[in-house]
N, C-alpha and C positions, 0 to 999 in steps of 0.2 A: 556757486563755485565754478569757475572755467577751467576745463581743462583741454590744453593745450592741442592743436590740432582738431577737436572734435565740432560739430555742426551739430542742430536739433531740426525739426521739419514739423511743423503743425499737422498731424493728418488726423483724419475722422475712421472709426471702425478698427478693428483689430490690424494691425500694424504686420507685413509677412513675416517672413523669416528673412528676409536681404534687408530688412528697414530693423529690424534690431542690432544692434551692436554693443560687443559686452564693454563693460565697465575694466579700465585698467586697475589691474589690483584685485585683490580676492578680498571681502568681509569675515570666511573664515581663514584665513591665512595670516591675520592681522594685519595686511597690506594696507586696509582704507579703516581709517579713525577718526572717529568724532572728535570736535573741540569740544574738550571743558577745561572750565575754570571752576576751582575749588575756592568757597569765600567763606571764612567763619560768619554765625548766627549773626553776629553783633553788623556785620556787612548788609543786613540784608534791605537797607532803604537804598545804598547802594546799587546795592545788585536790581531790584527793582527797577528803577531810575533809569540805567543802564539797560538793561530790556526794554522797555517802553519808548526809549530815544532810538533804538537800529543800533545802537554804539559795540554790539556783540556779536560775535560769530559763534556759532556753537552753543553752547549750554552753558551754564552756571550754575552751579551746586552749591548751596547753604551745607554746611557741617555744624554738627548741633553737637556738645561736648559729651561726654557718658556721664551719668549723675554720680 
């Protein structure tokens, strides 16, 4: 995922305190969200398929019906 204005740097050993830099967005704030995609049971040679080719970003969820 690129975001916008940001660099990475290859380095070795604990990294200081000037070489981290936080992430735009809070994970508890619901600012940063995973992709998913939701695909009924009957989907799932698809959905396979589809993960195994890169064709996917994010997740894919199988939903299985209630009995």
């Amino acid at each position: 995922m690129a975001v916008p204005g940001a660099t990475a740097a290859l380095t070795r050993g604990t990294p200081s305190a000037q070489d981290r830099v936080p992430l735009p967005g809070s994970p508890a704030a619901g600012e940063l969200r995973g992709r998913t995609e939701d695909l009924p049971l009957e989907r799932a040679a698809e959905a396979h398929r589809r993960i195994e080719s890169g064709a996917t970003t994010g997740k894919l969820v199988l939903e299985i019906a209630a009995p």
